[in-house]
C-alpha positions as a printed Julia matrix, in Angstrom:
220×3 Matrix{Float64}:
 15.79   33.79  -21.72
 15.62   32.88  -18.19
 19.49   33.37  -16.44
 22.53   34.95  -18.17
 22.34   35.59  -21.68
 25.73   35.44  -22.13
 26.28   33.6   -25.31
 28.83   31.46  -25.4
 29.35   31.77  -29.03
 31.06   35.35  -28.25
 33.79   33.57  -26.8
 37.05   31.9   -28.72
 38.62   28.59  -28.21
 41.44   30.51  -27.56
 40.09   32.48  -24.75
 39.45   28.87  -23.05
 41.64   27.55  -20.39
 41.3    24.04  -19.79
 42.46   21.68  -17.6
 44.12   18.51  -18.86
 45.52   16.85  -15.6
 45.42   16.29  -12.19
 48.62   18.3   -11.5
 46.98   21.24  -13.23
 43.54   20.55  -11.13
 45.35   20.28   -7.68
 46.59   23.99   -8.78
 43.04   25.27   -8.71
 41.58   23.33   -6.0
 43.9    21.67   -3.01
 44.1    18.78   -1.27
 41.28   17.56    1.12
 42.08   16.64    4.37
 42.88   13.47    5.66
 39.32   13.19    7.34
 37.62   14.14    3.74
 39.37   10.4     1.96
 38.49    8.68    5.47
 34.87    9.13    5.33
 34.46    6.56    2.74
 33.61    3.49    5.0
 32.15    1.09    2.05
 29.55   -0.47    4.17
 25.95    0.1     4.95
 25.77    1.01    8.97
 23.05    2.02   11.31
 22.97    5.69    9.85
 23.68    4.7     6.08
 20.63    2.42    6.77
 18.43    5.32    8.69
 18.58    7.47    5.72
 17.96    5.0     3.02
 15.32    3.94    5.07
 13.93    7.87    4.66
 14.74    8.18    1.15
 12.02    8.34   -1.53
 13.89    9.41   -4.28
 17.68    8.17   -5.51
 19.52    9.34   -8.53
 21.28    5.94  -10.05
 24.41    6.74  -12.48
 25.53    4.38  -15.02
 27.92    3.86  -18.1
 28.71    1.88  -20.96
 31.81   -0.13  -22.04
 33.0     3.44  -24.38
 31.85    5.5   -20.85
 28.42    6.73  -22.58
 26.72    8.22  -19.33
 23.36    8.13  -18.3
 21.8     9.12  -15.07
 17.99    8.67  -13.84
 15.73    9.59  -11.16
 13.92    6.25   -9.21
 11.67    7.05   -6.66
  9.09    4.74   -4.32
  7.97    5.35   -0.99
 10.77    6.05    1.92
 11.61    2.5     2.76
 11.13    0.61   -0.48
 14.87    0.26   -0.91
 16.02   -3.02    0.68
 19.13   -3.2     2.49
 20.42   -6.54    2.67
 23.44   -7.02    4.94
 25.97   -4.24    5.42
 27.32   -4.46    1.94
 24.14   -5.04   -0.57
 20.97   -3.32   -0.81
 18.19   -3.83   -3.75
 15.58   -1.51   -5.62
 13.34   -2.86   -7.85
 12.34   -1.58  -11.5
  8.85    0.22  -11.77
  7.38    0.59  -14.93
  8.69    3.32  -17.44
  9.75    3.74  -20.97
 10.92    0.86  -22.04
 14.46    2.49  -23.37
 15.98    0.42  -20.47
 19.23    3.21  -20.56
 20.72    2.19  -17.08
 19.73   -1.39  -17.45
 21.66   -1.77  -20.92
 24.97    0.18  -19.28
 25.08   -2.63  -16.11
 25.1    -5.07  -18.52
 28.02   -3.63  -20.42
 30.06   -2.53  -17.39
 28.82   -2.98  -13.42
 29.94   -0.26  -11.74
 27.06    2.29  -10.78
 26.95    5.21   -8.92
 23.78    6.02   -6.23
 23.1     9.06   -4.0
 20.02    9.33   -1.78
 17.81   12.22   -0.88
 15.94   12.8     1.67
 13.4    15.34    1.58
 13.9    18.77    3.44
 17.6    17.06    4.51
 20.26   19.48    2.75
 23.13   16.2     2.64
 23.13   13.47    0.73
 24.53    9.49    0.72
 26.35    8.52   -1.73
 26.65    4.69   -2.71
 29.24    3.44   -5.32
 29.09   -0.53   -6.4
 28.68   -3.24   -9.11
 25.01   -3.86   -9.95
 23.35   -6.89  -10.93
 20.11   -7.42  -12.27
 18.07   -9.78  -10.55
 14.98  -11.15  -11.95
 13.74  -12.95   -9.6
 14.75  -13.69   -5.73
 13.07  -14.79   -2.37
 13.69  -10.72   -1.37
 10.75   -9.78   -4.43
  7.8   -10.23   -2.28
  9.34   -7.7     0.02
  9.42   -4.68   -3.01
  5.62   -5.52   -3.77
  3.73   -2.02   -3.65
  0.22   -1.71   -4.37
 -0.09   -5.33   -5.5
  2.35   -5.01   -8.02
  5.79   -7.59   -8.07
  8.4    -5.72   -9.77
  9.73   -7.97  -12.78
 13.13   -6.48  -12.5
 15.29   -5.29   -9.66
 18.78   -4.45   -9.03
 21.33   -5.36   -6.79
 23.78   -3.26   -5.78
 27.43   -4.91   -3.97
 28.44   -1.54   -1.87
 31.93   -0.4    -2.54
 32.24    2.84   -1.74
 29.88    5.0     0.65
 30.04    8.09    2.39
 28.13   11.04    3.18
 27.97   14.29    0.78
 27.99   17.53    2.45
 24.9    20.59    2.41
 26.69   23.29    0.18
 25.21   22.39   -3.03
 21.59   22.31   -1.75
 22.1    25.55    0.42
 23.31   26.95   -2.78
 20.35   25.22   -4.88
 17.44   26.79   -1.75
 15.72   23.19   -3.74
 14.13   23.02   -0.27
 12.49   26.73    0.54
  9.21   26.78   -1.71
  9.73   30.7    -2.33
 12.18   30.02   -4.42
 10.59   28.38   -7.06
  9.66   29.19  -10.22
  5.66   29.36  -11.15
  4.52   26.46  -12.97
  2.68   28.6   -15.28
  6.08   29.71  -16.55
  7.41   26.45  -17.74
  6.78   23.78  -20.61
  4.6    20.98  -19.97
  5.8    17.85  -20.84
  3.2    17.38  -23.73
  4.54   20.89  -25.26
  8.01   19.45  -24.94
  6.96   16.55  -26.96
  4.91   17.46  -29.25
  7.74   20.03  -30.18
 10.7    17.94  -29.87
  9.11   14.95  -32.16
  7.57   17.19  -34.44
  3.72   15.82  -33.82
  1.22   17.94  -35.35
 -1.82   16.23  -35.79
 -2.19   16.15  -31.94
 -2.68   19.25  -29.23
 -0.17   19.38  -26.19
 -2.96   19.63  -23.93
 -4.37   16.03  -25.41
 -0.89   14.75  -25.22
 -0.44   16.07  -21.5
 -3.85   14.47  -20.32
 -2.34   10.85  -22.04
  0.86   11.33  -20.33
 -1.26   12.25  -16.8
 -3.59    8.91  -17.17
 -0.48    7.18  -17.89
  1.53    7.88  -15.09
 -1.94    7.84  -12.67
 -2.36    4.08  -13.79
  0.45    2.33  -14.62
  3.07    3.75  -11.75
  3.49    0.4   -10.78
């Protein structure tokens, strides 16, 4: 086991302290400062723009109506996200598994949560809005890539937007390639699968090659 091997089933709900309300949180951790609230500025200036402009990977965060979470990776080459006017940008939809998760939340509740990475840059942006899904607009021909016109994208109406600080990626070293684990040492994704779904007629080396064509050929 890879990490602490504490097992949590050695420990009582008893000998669990939770926290049930603000009052009780604000006991543990204090108030920001004034300058922490302020740095929300809910528009999309020159160096909001700069680093989405630099970003090639975003983490979008939705939920459903009963606040049933889902969060997913969407990446494209630094500059594919479009930003608009200083209060809407747009990403299109690339081919993926069909599931359509964070497309079936937006259309139960809006709201959506973004944050933008750049690579080897240790602080984040974070983007809060309503989305909309757009299936078609004059702005499409501009999120072509390789040929390919995206059949869905989203709009997002900026709300809230501010920067996120280092710590968590100084903590994470997700930037200093000593750090990381061998390969070797984890799963594929076809032994995931073919353990998770049970397959047996089928090798995880067969089902990693599929997966590899797949992603190779139909990225866009």
């Amino acid at each position: 086991m890879v990490g602490n091997a504490y097992s949590l089933g050695d420990v009582s709900h008893s000998e669990i302290r939770t926290v049930g309300t603000e009052a009780e949180l604000r006991e543990i951790v204090r108030e920001p400062s004034q300058a922490i609230w302020d740095k929300d500025i809910a528009r999309i200036d020159e160096h909001a723009r700069t680093i989405i402009a630099h970003s090639p990977l975003m983490l979008l965060a939705t939920a459903n109506e009963d606040g049933t979470c889902d969060l997913s990776p969407r990446g494209d080459p630094a500059g594919s996200v479009l930003v608009l006017d200083d209060h809407r940008l747009v990403f299109a939809d690339r081919p993926g598994n069909h599931r359509l998760d964070s497309f079936r939340n937006v259309l139960r509740n809006p709201r959506v949560g973004l944050l933008f990475i750049v690579p080897g840059m240790n602080e984040t942006l974070r983007v809060n809005g309503r989305a909309t899904l757009v299936s078609d607009a004059p702005f499409f021909d501009d999120l072509v890539i390789q040929g390919k016109r995206p059949r869905l994208a989203v709009l997002i109406d900026v709300e809230e937007l501010y920067m996120h600080c280092s710590k968590a990626f100084l903590r994470s070293s997700v930037w200093r390639p000593e750090t990381w684990p061998d390969r070797a040492s984890l799963p594929t994704l076809g032994r995931i699968a073919k353990d998770h779904l049970g397959i047996k007629e089928v090798s995880a080396e067969t089902i990693d090659a599929d997966l590899a064509r797949d992603a190779e050929h139909n990225r866009y």
